[in-house]
C-alpha positions as CSV (number, residue, x, y, z in Angstrom):
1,X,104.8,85.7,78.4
2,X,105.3,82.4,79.9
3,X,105.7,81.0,83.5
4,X,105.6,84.8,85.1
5,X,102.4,86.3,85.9
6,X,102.4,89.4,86.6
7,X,100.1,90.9,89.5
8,X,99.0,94.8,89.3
9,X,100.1,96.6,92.4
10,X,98.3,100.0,92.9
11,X,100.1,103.0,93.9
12,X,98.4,103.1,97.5
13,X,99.5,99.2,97.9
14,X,103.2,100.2,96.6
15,X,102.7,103.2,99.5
16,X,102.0,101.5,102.3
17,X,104.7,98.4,101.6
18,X,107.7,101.5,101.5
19,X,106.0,103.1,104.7
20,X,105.7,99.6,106.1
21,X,109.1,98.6,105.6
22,X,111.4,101.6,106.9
23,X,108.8,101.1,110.0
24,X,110.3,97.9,110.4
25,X,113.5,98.7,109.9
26,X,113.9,101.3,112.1
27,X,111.3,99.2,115.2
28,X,110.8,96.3,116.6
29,X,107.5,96.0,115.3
30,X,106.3,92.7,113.2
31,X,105.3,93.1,109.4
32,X,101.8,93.1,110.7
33,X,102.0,95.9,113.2
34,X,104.0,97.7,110.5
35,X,101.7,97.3,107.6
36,X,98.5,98.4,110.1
37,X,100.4,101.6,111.6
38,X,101.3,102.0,108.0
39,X,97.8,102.4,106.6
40,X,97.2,105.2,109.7
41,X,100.4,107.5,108.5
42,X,99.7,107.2,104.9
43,X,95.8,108.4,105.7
44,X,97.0,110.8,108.1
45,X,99.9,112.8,105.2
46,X,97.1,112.0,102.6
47,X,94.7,114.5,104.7
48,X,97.1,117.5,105.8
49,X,95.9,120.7,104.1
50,X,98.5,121.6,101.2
51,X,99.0,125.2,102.9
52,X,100.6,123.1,106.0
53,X,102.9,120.8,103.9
């Protein structure tokens, strides 16, 4: 494999770039902002109880 390395992305990392990016999208927020509020809703759907999803 020459010239491209590749770079392992975990799942969480993949996560919180999609949640990141339709915040953007869809706000005036910066990539930061985004990536930070990001991290908050992924934690937040990762602790509702199954019985309320």
């Amino acid at each position: 494999m020459e010239g491209a390395a590749k770079t392992y992305v975990s799942l969480y990392e993949q996560r919180v770039r999609l949640v990141a990016q339709a915040l953007t999208q869809r706000s005036k927020l910066s990539e930061k902002e985004a990536s930070d509020l990001a991290v908050h809703v992924l934690y937040v759907l990762d602790h509702v109880p199954e019985k309320v999803r």
